[in-house]
C-alpha positions in Angstrom: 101.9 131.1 78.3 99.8 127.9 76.9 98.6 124.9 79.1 97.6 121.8 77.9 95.4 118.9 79.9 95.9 115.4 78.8 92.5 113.8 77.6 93.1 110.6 76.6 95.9 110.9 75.4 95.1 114.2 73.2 96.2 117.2 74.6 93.9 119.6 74.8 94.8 123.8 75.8 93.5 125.8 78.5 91.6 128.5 77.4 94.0 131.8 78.7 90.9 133.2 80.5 90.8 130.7 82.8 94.4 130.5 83.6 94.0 132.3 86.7 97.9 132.4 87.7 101.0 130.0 86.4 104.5 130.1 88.0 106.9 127.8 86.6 110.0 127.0 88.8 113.3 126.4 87.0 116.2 125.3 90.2 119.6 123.5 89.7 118.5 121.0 91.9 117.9 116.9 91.2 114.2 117.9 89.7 115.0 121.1 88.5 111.4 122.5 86.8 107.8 123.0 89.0 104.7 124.3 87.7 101.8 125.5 90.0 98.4 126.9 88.9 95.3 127.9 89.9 92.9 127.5 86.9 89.3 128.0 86.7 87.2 124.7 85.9 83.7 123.3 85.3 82.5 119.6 86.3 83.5 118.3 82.9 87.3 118.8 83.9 88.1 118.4 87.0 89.0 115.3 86.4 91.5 116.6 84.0 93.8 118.1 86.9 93.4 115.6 90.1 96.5 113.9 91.2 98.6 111.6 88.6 97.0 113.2 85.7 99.5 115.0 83.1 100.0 118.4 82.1 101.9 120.1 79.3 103.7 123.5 78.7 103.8 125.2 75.2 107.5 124.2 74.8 106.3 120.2 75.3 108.0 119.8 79.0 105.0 117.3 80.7 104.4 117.4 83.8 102.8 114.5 86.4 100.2 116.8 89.0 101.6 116.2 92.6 99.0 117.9 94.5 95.6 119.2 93.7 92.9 121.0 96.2 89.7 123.1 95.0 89.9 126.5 96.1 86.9 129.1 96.5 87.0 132.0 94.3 85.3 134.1 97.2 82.9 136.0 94.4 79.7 135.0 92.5 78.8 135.5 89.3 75.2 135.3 88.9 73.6 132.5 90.6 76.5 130.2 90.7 80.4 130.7 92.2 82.9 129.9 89.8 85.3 127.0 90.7 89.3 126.8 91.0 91.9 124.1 91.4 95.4 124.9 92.7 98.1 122.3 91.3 101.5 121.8 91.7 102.6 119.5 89.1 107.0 118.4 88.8 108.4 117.1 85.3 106.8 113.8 84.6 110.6 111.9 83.8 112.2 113.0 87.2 108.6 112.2 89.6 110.4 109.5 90.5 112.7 111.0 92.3 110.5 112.9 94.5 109.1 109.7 95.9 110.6 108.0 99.2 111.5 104.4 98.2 110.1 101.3 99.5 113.8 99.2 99.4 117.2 100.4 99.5 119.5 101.2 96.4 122.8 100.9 96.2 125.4 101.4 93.3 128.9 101.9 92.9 130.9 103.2 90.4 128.1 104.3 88.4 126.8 107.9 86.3 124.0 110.3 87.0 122.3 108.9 84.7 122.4 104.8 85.7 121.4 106.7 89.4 118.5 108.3 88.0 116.9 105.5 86.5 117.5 103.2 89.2 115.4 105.1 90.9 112.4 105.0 88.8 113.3 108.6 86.3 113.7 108.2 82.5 117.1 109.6 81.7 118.3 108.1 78.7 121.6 110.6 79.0 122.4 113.1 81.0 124.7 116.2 79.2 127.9 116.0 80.9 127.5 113.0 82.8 130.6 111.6 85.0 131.3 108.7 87.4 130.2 108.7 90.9 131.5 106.5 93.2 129.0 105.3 95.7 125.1 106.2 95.8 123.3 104.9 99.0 119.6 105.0 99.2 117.9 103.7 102.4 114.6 102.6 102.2 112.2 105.0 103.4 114.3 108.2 102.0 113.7 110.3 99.0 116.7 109.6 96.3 116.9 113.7 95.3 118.3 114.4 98.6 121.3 111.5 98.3 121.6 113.1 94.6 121.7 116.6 95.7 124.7 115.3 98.3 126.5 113.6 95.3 126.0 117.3 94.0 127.1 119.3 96.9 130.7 116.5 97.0 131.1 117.7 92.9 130.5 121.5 93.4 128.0 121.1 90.4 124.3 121.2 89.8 121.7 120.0 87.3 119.8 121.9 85.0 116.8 121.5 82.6 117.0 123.0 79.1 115.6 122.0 75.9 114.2 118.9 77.3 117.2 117.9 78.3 118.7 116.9 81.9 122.4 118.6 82.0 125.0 118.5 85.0 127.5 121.4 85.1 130.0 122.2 87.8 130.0 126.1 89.3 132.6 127.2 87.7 132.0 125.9 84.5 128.9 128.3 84.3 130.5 131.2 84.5 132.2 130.2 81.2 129.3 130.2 79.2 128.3 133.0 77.4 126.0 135.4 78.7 123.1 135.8 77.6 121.9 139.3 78.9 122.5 142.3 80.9 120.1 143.4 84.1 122.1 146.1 85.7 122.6 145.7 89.3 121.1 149.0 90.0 118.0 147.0 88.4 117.4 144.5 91.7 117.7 144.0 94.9 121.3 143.5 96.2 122.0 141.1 99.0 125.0 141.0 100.9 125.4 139.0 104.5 129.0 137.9 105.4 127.6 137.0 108.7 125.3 134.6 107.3 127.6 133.0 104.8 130.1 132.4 107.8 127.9 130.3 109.2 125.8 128.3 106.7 129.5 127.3 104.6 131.2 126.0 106.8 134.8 124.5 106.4 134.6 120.4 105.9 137.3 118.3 107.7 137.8 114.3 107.6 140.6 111.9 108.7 142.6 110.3 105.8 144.0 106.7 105.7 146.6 107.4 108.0 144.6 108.4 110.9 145.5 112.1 109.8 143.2 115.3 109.7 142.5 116.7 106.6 140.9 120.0 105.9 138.9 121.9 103.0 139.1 125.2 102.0 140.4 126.9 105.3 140.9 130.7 103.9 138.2 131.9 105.4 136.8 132.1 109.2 133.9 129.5 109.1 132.0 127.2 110.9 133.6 123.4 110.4 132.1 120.1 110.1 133.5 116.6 110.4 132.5 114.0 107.5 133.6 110.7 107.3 135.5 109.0 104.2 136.2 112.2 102.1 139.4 113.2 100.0 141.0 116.4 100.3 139.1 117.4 96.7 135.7 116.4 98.0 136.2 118.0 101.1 136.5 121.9 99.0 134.2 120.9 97.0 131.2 120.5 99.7 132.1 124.4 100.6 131.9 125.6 97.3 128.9 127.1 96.1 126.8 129.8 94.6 125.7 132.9 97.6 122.7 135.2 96.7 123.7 138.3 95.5 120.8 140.0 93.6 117.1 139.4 93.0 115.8 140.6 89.7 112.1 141.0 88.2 112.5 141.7 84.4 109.8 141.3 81.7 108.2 137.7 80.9 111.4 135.8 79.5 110.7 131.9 79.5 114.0 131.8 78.0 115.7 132.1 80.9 116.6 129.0 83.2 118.4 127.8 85.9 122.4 128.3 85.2 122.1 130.8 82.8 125.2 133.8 82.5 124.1 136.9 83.2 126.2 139.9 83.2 125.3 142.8 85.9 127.9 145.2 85.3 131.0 145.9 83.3 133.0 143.9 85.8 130.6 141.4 87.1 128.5 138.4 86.0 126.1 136.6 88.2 124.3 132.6 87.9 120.6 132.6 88.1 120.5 130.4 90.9 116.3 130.0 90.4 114.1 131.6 87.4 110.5 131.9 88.1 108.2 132.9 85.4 104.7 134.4 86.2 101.7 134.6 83.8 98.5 136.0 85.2 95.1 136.6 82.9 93.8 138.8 85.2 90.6 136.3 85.7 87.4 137.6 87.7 89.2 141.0 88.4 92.6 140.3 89.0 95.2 142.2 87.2 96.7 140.6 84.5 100.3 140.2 85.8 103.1 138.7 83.0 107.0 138.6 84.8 109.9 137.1 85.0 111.9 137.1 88.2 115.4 135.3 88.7 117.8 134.6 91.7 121.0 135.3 90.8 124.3 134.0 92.7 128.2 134.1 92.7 130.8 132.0 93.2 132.0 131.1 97.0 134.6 128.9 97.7 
């Protein structure tokens, strides 16, 4: 894995020995990629990795640091102790999204991608883009949760690939093609019908004519009253992807958010979160280099 600092506008890599430990975090949520890093640095630059400053991964994704605290390395090395700085850094397009907002937005009948840059984001399109509605954004909240509610009411999710911002509904990712095989027997199998009983519940709402109308009612669940929803919205909001497995598989950067992977002859799984891992193995450490995914599948 290759970092880059931005000095003035040239980017400049991170020498691997100093790269201490990268995790990159690819979600199908409203800002879908994170990077945090502890790096080893001298005086000369610090200044590269404070807050606001810009970072780059080898596959030209730039990122806009977030947070960044010095951390003590608890060894010496000679006469003098070797300095760290732990970052967390989100995709420099979508930053604005992260932000609480000083005055209210409001838009109707609009796309993902008229919502994303009203909101401060560059989105020039957005891969499979479609017309919401209503988006409300009352000053003093943070726009990715309103988005991620938009998300929950469309049973789809955003997704970062190839530099590019893409929204898919669930069950359109399980028609993609898959793209490997990690055999269940491979991971960690989670299963908790208890739990899913009570964190999906069954959404209800009253229609025009003052009647009730219900979701997707198969199942025993918790339920929920939300105002102003049609009967399509309303199974929508219970649809989503459940944990099933947790994988660690060699260093794949490949792999993101969405992807189809297949664990068995008769079942596929979504990688709900794709976290990749590169350690040097810096003043000691072992040199770690993984990739570990969340996979899901489909509950409605």
């Amino acid at each position: 894995m290759q970092i880059f600092y931005d000095d003035e506008g040239e980017k400049q890599l991170v020498d691997g020995e100093f790269l201490k430990c990268v995790v990159i975090r690819n979600d199908l949520v409203p800002v879908p990629v994170t990077l945090e890093a502890e790096i080893r640095v001298d005086d000369d630059v610090i200044p590269f990795f404070r807050e606001g400053e810009k970072i780059y991964t080898n596959n030209d994704d730039e990122f806009t640091i977030l947070k960044s605290e010095p951390i003590s390395a608890g060894i010496v090395q000679g006469q003098t102790i070797p300095k760290f700085v732990k970052i967390i850094a989100v995709l420099s397009s979508l930053i604005n999204a992260c932000y609480v907002k000083e005055k209210s937005i409001k838009k109707k009948n609009t796309t993902l991608a008229d919502i994303y840059r009203a909101i401060g984001c560059k989105a020039d399109s957005i891969q499979g883009d479609f017309t919401v509605p209503t988006f409300n954004c009352l000053a003093g909240e943070p726009p990715s949760y309103q988005i991620a509610s938009i998300l929950q009411e469309s049973a789809g999710v955003m997704r970062w690939r190839d530099g590019q911002l893409a929204f898919m509904r669930l069950e359109d990712l399980f028609k993609q093609e898959v793209i490997t095989d990690i055999p269940i027997a491979g991971g960690e199998t989670v299963q908790s019908g208890f739990l899913e009983r009570h964190e999906i519940p069954t959404f209800f709402s009253i229609d025009d004519s003052g009647n009730f109308i219900y979701g997707n009612k198969e199942k025993a669940r918790t339920a929920r009253f939300v105002a102003n929803k049609d009967l399509l919205t309303l199974k929508n909001m219970s649809t989503c992807l459940v944990l099933k497995q947790i994988s660690r598989i060699a260093y794949n950067d490949n792999i993101v958010g969405g992807e189809h992977i297949q664990v068995s002859a008769e079942e596929s799984l979504i990688v709900i979160t794709a976290v990749h891992v590169f350690a040097a193995g810096v003043d000691g450490d072992p040199p770690r280099q993984y990739t570990k995914l969340w996979l899901g599948e489909l509950h409605k």
